[in-house]
C-alpha positions in Angstrom: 41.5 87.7 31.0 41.2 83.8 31.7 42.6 81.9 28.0 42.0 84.9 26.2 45.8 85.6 26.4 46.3 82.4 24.9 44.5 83.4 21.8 46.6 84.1 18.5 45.8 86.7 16.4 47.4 86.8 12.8 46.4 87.4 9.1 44.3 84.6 6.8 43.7 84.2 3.8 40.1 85.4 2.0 38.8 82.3 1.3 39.4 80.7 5.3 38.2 83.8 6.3 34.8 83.8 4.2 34.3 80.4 4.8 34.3 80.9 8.3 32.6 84.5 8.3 29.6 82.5 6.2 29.0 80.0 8.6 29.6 81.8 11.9 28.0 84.9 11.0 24.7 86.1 12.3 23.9 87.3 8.4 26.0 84.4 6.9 27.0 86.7 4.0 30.6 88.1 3.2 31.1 91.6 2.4 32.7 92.1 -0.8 34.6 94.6 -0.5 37.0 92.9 2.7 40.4 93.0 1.8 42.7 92.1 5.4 41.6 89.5 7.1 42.5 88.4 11.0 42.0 84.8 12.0 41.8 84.5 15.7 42.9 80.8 16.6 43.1 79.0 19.7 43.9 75.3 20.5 45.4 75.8 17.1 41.6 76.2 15.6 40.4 78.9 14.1 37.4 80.4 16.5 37.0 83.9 15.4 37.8 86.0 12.3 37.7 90.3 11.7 37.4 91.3 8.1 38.6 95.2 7.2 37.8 96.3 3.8 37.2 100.1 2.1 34.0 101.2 3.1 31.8 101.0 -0.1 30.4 104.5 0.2 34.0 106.0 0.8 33.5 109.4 -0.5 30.7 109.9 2.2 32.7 108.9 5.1 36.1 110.2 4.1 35.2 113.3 5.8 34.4 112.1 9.3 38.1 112.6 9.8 40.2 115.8 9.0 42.9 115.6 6.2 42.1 111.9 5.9 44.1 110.7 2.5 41.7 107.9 -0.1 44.0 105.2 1.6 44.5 106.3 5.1 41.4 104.5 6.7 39.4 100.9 6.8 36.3 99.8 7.6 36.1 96.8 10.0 33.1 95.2 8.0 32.3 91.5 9.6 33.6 90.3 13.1 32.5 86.8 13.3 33.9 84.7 16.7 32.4 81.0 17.5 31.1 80.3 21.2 34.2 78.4 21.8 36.0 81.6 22.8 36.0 82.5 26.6 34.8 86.1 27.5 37.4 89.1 26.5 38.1 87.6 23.4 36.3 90.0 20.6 37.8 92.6 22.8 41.7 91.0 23.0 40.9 90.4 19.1 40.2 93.3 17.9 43.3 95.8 19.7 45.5 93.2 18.3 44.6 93.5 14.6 44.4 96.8 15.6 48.5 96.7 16.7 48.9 94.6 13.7 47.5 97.3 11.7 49.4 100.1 13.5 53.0 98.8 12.7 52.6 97.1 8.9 50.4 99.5 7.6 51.2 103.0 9.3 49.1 105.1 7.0 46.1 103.9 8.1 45.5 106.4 10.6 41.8 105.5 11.7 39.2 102.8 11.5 35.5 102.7 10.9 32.8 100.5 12.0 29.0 99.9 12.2 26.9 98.2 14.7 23.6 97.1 13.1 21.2 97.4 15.7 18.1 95.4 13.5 19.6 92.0 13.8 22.9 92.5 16.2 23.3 94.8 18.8 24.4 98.4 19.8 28.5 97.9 19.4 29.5 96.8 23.1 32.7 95.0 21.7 33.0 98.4 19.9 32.7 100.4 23.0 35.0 97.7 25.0 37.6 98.3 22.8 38.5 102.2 22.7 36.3 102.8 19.6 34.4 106.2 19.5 30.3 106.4 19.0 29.9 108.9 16.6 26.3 108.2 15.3 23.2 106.8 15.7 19.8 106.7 12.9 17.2 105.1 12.3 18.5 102.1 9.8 16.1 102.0 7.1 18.2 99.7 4.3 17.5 96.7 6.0 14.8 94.7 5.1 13.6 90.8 5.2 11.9 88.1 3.1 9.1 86.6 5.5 9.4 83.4 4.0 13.0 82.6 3.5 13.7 85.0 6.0 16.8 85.7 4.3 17.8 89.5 5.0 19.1 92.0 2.5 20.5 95.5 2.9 20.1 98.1 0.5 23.5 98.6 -0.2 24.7 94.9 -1.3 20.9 93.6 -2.9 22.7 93.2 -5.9 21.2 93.3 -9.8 19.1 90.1 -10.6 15.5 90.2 -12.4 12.8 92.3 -11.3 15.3 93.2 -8.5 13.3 96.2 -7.6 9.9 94.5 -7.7 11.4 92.3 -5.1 12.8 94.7 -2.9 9.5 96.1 -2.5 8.0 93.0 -1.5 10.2 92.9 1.3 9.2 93.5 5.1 11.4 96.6 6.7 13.1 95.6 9.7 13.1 98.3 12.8 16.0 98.9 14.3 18.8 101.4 14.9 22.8 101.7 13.2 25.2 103.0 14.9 28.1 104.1 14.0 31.5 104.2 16.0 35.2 105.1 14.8 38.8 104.1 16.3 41.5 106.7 15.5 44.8 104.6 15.7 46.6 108.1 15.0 45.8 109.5 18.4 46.7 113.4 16.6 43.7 112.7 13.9 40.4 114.6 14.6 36.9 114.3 14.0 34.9 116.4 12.5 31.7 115.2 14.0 30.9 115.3 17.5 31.6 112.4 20.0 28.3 111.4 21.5 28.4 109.8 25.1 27.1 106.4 25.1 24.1 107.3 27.6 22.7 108.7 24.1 22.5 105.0 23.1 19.5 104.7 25.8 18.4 108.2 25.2 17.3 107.4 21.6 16.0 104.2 22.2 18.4 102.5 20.5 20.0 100.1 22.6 19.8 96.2 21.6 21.7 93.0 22.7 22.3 89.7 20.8 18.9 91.0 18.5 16.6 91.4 21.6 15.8 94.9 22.8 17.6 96.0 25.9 19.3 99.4 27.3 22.8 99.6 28.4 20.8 100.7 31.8 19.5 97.4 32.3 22.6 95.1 31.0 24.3 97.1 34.1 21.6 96.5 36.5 21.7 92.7 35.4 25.4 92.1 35.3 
């Protein structure tokens, strides 16, 4: 665990936590609808930040859990973490907030996440850290201007002039999204299979820092 242990996990407020999420992370954009935010400080600096929110299709996900209530579940919707962190840290992190979650906030009962598999990777943090895999499609709502090479997903373009003209001038990115879910209640079950992670490799979908590679050949690597 090295200086991982040393690492201090506690909650921020949204503007130090968008700051940091815009400059640290890979899409340097904020997602709106974040609510709870986790700074992760060490050397009494901020290094890391987790942002949960309400998912922003809610109804459509609600279900993935039985008798899941409109407030019992979050969406973990931007880790950002510097390089300054030593290794185990995203893990360490993340079942922190996760504690942290647990005991202030005990109807929450489970917690959603996506791994975008276009620009990121395939959820390793997520599968270090106890979460479920419970999907994995082709993500087709991500796509990229070719000379700004700003990227946009679907679901947060936003309204501006002409916005679908635009949109449609935009190059598709290939890639995979997978989906993966923590339940923090350890009674609450799914209602969607588990699938093991070898199905990561199966479907072609595995990806690592935004450079294709399957969890077969990390291992053979490491």
């Amino acid at each position: 665990m090295g200086r991982a242990k040393d690492i201090i996990v506690k909650v921020i407020n949204s503007k130090d936590a968008n700051d940091f999420v815009k400059k640290t992370h890979y899409s340097g954009k904020v997602v709106p609808n974040s609510k709870l935010h986790f700074g992760c400080f060490l050397d009494n600096k901020l290094h890391g930040v987790m942002s949960y929110g309400s998912p922003m299709l809610k109804s459509k996900v609600i279900g993935l859990v039985e008798n899941t209530s409109w407030n019992g579940f979050l969406e973990l919707n931007r880790m950002a973490f510097d390089d300054y962190l030593p290794k185990y840290s995203e893990s360490r992190c993340i079942a922190i907030s996760l504690k942290l979650i647990k005991k202030n906030a005990p109807h929450i009962k489970w917690i959603l996440s996506y791994s975008d598999g276009c620009q990121c990777g395939d959820g390793t943090i997520y599968r270090a850290s106890g979460f479920l895999l419970t999907g994995i499609k082709t993500n087709s709502n991500m796509r990229i201007d070719e000379k700004t090479k700003e990227v946009f997903s679907m679901m947060t373009f936003g309204h501006r002039p002409n916005q679908k003209d635009y949109w449609n001038t935009l190059t598709k990115l290939k890639g995979y999204q997978l989906r993966y879910v923590y339940l923090i209640d350890k009674k609450a079950k799914l209602t969607v299979p588990i699938l093991p992670f070898s199905e990561i490799d199966n479907q072609g979908a595995g990806m690592y820092k935004g450079k294709k590679i399957t969890l077969q050949e990390r291992r053979v690597n490491d």
